[in-house]
GUNUTI-863198 format. One record per atom (N, C-alpha, C): residue number from 1; residue in one letter; chain; z, y, x. Coordinates in steps of 0.05 Angstrom, whole numbers, plus 5000, padded with zeros to 4 digits. Atoms other than C-alpha are relative to their C-alpha. Layout:
+-----+------+-----+------+------+------+
! seq ! type ! mol !   pz !   py !   px !
+-----+------+-----+------+------+------+
! NUM !    a !   A !    Z !    Y !    X !
...
+-----+------+-----+------+------+------+
REM end
This chain:
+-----+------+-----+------+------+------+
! seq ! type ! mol !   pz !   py !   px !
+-----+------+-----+------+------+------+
!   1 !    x !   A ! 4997 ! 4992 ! 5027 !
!   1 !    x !   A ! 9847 ! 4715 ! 9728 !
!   1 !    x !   A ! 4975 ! 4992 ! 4984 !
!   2 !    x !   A ! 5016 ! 5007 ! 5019 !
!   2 !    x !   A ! 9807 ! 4688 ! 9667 !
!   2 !    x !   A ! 4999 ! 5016 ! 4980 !
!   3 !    x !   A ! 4994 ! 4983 ! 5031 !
!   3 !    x !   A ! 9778 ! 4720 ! 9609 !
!   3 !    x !   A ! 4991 ! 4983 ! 4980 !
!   4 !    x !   A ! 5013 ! 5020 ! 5026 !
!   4 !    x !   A ! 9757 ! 4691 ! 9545 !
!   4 !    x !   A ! 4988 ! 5015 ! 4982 !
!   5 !    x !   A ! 5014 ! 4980 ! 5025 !
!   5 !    x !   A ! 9707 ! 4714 ! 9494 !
!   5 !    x !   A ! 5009 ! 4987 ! 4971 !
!   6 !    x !   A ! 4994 ! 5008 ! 5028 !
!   6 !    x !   A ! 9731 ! 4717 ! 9422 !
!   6 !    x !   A ! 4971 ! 4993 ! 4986 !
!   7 !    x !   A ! 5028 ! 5013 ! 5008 !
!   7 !    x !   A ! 9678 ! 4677 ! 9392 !
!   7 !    x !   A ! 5000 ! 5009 ! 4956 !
!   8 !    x !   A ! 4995 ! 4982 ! 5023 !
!   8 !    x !   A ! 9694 ! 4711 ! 9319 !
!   8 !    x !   A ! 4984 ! 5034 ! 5002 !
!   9 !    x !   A ! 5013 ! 4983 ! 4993 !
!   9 !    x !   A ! 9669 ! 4774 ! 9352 !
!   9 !    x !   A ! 5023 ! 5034 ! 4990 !
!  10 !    x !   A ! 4989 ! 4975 ! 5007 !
!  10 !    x !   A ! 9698 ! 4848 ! 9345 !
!  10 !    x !   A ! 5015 ! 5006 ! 4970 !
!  11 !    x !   A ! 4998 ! 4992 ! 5030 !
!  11 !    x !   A ! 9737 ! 4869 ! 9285 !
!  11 !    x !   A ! 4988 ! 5010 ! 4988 !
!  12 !    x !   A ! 5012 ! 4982 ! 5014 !
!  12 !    x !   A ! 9710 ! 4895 ! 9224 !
!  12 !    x !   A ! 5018 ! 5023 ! 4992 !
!  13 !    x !   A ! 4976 ! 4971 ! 5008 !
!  13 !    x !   A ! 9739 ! 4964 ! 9200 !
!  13 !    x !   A ! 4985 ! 5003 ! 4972 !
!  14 !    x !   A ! 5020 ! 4998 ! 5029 !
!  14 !    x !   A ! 9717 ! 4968 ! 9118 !
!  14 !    x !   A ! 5000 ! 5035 ! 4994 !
!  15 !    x !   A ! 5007 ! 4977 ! 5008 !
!  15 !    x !   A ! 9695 ! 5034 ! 9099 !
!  15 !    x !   A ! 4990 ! 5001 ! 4973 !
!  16 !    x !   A ! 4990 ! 4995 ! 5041 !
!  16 !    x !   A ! 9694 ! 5068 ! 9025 !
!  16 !    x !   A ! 4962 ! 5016 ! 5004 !
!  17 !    x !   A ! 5028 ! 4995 ! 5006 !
!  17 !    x !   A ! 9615 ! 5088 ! 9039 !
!  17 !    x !   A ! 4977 ! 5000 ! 5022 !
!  18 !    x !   A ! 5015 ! 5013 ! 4971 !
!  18 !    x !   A ! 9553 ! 5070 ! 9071 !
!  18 !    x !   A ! 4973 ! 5014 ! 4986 !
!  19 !    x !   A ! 5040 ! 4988 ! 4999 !
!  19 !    x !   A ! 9482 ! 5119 ! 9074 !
!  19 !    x !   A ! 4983 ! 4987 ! 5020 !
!  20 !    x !   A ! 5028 ! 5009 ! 4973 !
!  20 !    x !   A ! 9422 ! 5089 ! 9102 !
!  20 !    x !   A ! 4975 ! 5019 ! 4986 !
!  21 !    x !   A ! 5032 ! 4986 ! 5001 !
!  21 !    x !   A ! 9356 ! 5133 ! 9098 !
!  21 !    x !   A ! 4973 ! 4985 ! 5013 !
!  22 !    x !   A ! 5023 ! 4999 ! 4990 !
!  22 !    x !   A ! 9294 ! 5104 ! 9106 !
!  22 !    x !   A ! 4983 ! 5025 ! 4995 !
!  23 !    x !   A ! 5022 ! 4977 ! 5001 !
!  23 !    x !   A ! 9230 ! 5154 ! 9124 !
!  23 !    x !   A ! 4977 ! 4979 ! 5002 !
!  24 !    x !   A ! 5021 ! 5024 ! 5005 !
!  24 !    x !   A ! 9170 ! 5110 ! 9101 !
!  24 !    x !   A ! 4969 ! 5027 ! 5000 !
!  25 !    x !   A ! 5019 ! 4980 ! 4999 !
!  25 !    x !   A ! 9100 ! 5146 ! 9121 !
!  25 !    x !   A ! 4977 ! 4993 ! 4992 !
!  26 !    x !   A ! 5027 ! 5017 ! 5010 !
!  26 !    x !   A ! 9051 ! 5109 ! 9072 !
!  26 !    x !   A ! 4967 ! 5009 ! 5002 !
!  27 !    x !   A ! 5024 ! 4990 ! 4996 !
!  27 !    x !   A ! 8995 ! 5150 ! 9106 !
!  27 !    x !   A ! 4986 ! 4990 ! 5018 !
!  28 !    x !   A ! 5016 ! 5016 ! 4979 !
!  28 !    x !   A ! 8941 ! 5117 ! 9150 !
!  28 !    x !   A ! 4979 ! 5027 ! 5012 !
!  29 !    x !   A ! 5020 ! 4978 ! 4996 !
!  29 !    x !   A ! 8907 ! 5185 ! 9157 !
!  29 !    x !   A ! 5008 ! 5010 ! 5026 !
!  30 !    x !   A ! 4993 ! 4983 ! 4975 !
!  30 !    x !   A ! 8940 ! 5202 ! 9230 !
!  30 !    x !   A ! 4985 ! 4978 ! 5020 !
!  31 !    x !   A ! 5027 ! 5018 ! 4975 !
!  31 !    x !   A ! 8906 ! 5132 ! 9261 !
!  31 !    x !   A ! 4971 ! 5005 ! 4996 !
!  32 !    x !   A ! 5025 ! 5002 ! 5000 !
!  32 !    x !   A ! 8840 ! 5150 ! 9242 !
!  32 !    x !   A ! 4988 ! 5021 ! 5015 !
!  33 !    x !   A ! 5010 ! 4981 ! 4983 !
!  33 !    x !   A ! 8796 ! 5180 ! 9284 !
!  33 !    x !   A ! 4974 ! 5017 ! 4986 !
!  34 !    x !   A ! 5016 ! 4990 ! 5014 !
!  34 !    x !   A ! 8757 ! 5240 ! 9262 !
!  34 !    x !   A ! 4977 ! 5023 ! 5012 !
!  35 !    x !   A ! 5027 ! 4993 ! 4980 !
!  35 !    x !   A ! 8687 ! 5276 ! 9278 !
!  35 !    x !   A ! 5019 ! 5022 ! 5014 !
!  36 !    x !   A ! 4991 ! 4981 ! 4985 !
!  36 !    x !   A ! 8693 ! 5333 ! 9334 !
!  36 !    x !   A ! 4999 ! 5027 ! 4972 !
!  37 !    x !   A ! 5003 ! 4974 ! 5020 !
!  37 !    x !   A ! 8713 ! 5403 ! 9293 !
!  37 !    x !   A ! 5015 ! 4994 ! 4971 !
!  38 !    x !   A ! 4988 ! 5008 ! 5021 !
!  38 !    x !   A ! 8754 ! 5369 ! 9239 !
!  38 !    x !   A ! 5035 ! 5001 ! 5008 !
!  39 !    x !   A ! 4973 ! 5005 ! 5002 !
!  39 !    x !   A ! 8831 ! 5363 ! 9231 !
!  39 !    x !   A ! 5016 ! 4979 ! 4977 !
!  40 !    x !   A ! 4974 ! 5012 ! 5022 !
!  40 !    x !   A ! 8891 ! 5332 ! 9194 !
!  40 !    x !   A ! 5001 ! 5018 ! 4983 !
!  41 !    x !   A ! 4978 ! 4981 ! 5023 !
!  41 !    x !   A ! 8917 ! 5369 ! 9137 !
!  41 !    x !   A ! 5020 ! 5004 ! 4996 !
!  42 !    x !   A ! 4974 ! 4997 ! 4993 !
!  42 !    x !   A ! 8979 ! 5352 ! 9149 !
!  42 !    x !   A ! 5016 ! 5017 ! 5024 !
!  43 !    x !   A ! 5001 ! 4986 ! 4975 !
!  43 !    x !   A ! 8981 ! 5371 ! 9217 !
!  43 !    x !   A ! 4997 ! 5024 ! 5004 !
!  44 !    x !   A ! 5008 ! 4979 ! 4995 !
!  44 !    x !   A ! 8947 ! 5431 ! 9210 !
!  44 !    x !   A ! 5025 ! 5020 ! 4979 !
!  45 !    x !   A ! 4983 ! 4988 ! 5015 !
!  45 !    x !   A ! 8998 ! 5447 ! 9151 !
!  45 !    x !   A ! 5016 ! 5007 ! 5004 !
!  46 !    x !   A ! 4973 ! 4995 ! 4989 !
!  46 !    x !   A ! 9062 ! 5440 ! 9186 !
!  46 !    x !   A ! 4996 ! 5015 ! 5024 !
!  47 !    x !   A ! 5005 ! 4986 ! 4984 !
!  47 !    x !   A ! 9032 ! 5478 ! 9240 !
!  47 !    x !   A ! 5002 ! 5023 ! 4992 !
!  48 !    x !   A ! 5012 ! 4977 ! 5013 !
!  48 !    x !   A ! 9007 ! 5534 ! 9198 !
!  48 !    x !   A ! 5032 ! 5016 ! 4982 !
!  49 !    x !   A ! 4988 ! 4989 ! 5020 !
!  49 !    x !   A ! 9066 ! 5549 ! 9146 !
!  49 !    x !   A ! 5029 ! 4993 ! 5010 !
!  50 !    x !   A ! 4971 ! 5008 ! 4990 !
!  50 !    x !   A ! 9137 ! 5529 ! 9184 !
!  50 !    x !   A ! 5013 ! 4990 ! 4984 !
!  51 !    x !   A ! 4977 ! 5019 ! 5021 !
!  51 !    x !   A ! 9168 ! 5477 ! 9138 !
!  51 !    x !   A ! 5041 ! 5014 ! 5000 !
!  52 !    x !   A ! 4976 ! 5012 ! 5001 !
!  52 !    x !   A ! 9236 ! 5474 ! 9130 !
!  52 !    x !   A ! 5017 ! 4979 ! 5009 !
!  53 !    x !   A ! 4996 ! 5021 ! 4981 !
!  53 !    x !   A ! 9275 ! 5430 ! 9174 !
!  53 !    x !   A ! 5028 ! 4986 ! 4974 !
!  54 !    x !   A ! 4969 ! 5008 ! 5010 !
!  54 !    x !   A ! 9328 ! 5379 ! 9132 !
!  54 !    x !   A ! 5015 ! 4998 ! 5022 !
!  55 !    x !   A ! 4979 ! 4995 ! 4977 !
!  55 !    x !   A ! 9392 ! 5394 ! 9171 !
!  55 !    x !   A ! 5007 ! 4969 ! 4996 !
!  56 !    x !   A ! 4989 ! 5031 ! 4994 !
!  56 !    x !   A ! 9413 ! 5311 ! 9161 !
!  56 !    x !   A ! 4982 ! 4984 ! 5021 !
!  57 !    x !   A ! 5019 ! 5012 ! 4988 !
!  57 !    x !   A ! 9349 ! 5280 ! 9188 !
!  57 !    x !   A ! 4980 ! 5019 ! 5015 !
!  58 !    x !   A ! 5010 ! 4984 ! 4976 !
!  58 !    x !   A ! 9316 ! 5342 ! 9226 !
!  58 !    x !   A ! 4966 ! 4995 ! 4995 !
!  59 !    x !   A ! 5024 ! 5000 ! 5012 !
!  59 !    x !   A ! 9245 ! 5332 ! 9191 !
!  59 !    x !   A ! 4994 ! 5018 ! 4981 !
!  60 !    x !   A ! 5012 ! 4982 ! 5008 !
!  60 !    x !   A ! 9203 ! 5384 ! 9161 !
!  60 !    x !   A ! 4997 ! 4981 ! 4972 !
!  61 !    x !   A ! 4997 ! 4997 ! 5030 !
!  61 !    x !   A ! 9209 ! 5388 ! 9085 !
!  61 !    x !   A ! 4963 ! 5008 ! 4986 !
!  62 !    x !   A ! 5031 ! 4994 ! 5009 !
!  62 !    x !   A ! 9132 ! 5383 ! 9054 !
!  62 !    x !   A ! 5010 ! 5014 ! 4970 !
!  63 !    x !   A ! 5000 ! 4994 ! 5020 !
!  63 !    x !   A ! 9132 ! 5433 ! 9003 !
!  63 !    x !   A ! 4962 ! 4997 ! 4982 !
!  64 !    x !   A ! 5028 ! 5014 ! 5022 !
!  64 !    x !   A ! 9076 ! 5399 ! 8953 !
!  64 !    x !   A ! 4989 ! 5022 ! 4981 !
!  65 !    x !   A ! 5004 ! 4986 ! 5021 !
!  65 !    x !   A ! 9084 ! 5457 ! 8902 !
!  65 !    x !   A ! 4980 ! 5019 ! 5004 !
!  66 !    x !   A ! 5014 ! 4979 ! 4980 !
!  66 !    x !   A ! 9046 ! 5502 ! 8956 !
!  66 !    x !   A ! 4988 ! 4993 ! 5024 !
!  67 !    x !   A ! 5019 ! 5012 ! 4974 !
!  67 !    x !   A ! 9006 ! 5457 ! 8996 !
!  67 !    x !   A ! 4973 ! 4994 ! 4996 !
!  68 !    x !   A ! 5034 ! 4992 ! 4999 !
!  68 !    x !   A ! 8933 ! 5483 ! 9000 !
!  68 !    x !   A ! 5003 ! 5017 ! 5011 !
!  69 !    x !   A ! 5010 ! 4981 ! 4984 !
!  69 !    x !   A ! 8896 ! 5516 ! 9040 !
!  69 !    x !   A ! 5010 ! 5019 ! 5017 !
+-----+------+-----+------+------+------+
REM end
């Protein structure tokens, strides 16, 4: 028995809507390396104050309005 590959490839199925999310992290502040006794701010933020998780993408929600100290 022989098979043959459809050289067209799989059907398409059209759909009535299409989400894509990028998460873009235009920060360079997690490769740098920093003296002993120092931290992130970020790091230390989402540590410190328990974000909010978005239930779609499962990432901690930076609230900006209340981020100090």
């Amino acid at each position: 028995m022989t098979s043959t590959i459809d050289p067209v490839g799989p059907a398409l199925t059209p759909a009535e809507s299409l989400t894509i999310t990028f998460l873009v992290d235009n920060t360079i502040e997690w490769f740098t390396k920093l003296p002993p006794g120092f931290t992130h701010e970020l790091r230390t933020h989402l540590a410190e104050h328990a974000p909010e998780i978005d239930p779609l993408t499962g990432v901690p929600i930076l609230d900006f309005e209340n981020y100090c100290c």
